[in-house]
N, C-alpha and C positions, 0 to 999 in steps of 0.2 A: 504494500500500500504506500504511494506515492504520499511527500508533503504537504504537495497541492490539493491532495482529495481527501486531506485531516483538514486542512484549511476552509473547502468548499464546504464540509460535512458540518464546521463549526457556525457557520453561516457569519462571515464576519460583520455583516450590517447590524446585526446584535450585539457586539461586543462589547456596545458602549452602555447599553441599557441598564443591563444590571448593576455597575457602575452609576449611571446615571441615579437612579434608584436608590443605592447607599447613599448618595453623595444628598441627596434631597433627603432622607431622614438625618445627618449629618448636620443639617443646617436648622430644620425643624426643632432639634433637640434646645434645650434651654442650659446649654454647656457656654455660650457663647460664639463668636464670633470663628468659627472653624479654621485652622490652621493646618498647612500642610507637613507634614511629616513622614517619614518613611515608612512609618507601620502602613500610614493609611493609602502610600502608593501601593507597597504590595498588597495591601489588603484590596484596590481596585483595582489593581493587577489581575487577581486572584478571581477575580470577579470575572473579570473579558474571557478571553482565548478557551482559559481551562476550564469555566463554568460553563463556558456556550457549548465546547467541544462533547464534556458529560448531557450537556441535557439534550442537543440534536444528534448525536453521534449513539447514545444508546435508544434514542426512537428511531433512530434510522435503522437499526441492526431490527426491529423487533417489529417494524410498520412494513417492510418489504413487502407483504402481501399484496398491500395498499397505495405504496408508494408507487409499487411499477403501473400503476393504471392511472399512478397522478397526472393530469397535464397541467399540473402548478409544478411540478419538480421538475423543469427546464430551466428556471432562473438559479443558480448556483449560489450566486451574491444574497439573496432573500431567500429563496422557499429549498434548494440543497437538490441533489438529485437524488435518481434510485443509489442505493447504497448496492455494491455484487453481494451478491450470498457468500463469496469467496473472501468477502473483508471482515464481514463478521463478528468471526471469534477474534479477530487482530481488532478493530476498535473497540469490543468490550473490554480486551482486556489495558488497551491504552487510556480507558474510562476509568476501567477501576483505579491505574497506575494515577490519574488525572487527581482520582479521589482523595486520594493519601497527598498527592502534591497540593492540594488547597487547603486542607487541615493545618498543613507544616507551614503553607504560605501564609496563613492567617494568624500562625503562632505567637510572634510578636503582638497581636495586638490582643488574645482572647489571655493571652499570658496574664497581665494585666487586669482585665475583665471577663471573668471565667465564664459570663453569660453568654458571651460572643460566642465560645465553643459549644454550646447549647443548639445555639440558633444556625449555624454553620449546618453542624452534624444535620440538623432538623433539614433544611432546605436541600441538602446532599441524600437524604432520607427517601423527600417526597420527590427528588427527581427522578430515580432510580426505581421508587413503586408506582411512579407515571405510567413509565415506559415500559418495567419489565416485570414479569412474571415473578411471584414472590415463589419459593419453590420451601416447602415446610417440613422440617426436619426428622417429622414424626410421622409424616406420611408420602405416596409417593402424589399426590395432587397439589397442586399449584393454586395459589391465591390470584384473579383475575388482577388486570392491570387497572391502574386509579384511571387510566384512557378508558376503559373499559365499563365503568361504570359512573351512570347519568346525571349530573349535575356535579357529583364529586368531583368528575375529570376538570369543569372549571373551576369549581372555587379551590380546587389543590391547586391548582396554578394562581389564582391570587392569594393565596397562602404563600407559595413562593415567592411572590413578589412581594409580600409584605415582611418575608423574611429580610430580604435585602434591604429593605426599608429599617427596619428592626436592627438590624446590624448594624446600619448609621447611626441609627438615635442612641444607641447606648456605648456605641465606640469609643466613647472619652472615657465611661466607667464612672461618670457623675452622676448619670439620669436615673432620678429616684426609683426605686424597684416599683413595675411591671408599671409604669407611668407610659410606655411605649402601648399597651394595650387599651389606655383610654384615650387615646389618643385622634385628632379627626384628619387628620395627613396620612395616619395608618389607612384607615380604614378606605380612604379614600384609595390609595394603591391599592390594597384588596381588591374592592366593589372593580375596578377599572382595568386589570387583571385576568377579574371574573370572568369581564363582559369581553375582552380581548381573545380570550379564550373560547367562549361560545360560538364568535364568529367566526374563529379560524374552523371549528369544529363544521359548522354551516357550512363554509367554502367546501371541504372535504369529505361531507354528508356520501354522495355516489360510491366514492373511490372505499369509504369507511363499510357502507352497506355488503359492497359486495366481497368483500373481507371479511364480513363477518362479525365488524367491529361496533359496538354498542355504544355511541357517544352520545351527548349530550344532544345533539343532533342529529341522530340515527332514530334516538328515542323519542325525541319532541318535534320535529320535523326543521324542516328551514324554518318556517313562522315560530318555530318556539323557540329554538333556539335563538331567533333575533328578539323575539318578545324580552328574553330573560336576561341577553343583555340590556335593551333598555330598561329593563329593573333595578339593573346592576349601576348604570350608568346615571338613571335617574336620583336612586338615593345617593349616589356619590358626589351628588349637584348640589344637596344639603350640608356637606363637610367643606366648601371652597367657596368663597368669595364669586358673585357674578360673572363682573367683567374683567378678573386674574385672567392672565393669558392658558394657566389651567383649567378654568372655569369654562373660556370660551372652547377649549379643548374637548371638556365634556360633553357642552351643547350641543358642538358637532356629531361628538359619540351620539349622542338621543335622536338630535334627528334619522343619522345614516343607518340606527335600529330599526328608528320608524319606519323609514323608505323600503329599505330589507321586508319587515313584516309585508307589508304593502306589494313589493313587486321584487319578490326572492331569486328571478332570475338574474337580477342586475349585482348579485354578491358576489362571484369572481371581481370585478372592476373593484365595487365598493369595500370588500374586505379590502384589497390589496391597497387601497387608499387608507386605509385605516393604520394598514401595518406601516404604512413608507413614512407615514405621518407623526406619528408615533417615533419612530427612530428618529425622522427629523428633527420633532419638537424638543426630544427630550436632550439632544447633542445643543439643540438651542439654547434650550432654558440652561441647562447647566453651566454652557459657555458664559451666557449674562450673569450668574451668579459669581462664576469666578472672578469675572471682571468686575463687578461690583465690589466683592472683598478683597482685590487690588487696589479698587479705590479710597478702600477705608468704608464703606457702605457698609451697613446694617443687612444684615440679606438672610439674618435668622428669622425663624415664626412665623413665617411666610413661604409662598409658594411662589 
């Protein structure tokens, strides 16, 4: 297996997200004014390459039924392609290697903040019963994958994005205990996560059917699974300011659900806007945030 097609498998237009993610609960927290240091590069380090690489590199090995009848997996850059049957067992086990390297990567900073290794372990947890077969030690049957069952397959994915979020807020090791969980910037990644999820599911509704795959959109159809994201995206519109450029962010999310319910064939185009936008905004907003605390700006408690 070529470097190029660990590279393609990680889907590099993600790299930044998860990252992006910490770096927003980071600033949210009431630590002050975030400052850069080395734990916290490796720590969003740790985040890019090798997190993306574990979470698209082991659905890639375990979605092949599904993948080869995708005609979203043409674009390398975004959606990755069919993974060979032939690579397989070589990316799970560069997955597993991948795991152990983000624990270690992270180590400077959960050293310090033993909750960080908590939440780590957690998100490295549920990325792995996303995608793969839990197999149980005391029998020879297998636990279905979290892809695999109906509404959980989303909200475990805004669970992991609110892990990353989680991560940031208590990174300093100041933020009073479990204050990340009342939090309305958590939940808001959550909710938005959620609904990001449902729609990818929607897009891949056909390809998931005929695999056999039971998602959140196999099970509820396209209208439901858009319905549920605007549920997701609507209550998220409660946790954020208006007219915050995250606010307007959401609005969008509510309409593009609404339109979806409405007229579900237009979700190839419209997901895929969703997703491009989404990596764009959040390489955006991040960027304005750093530059603002270059400038001596305030850019805590806010989105």
């Amino acid at each position: 297996m070529q470097v190029s097609e660990l590279l393609m498998a990680s889907r590099p237009l993600a790299w930044f997200i998860a990252p992006a993610i910490w770096f927003s609960g980071l600033i949210h927290s009431s630590s002050g004014t975030p400052s850069i240091t080395p734990q916290g590069l490796l720590f969003a380090l740790a985040l890019s390459f090798p997190t993306c690489l574990v979470t698209f590199g082991v659905n890639d090995a375990y979605d092949y039924p599904s993948d080869q009848h995708n005609v979203r997996k043409k674009s390398t850059w975004t959606d990755g392609v069919p993974l060979p049957t032939e690579h397989h067992k070589t990316i799970l086990r560069i997955c597993k290697c991948l795991t152990l390297l983000i624990v270690l990567m992270t180590y400077p900073a959960w050293r310090t903040c033993p909750r960080l290794l908590l939440y780590v372990s957690a998100y490295l947890v549920l990325v792995w019963m996303y995608s793969a077969p839990l197999a149980l030690p005391w029998s020879e049957s297998r636990l279905s994958r979290l892809k695999e069952r109906p509404v959980l397959d989303s909200l475990s994915n805004g669970a992991i994005c609110w892990l990353f979020w989680a991560c940031g807020y208590i990174f300093t090791g100041e933020t009073p205990r479990n204050a990340e969980f009342r939090s309305s910037y958590g939940w808001l990644v959550f909710l938005f996560g959620s609904a990001c999820h449902s729609l990818a599911a929607m897009a891949d509704i056909h390809e998931d059917q005929v695999a056999g795959y039971r998602t959140i959109a196999v099970w509820g159809g396209d209208r439901g699974a858009a319905a549920f994201a605007a549920v997701c995206f609507a209550l998220a519109k409660f946790t954020v300011v208006l007219w915050s450029d995250v606010g307007i962010a959401i609005s969008a999310g509510i309409v593009t659900s609404a339109v979806l319910v409405a007229a579900p064939q237009t979700k190839h185009v419209l997901v895929r806007l969703v997703f491009l936008g989404s990596y764009a905004g959040s390489i955006v907003w991040a960027l304005k945030k750093i530059v603002g605390i270059a400038m001596g700006q305030d850019v805590t408690q806010s989105w």
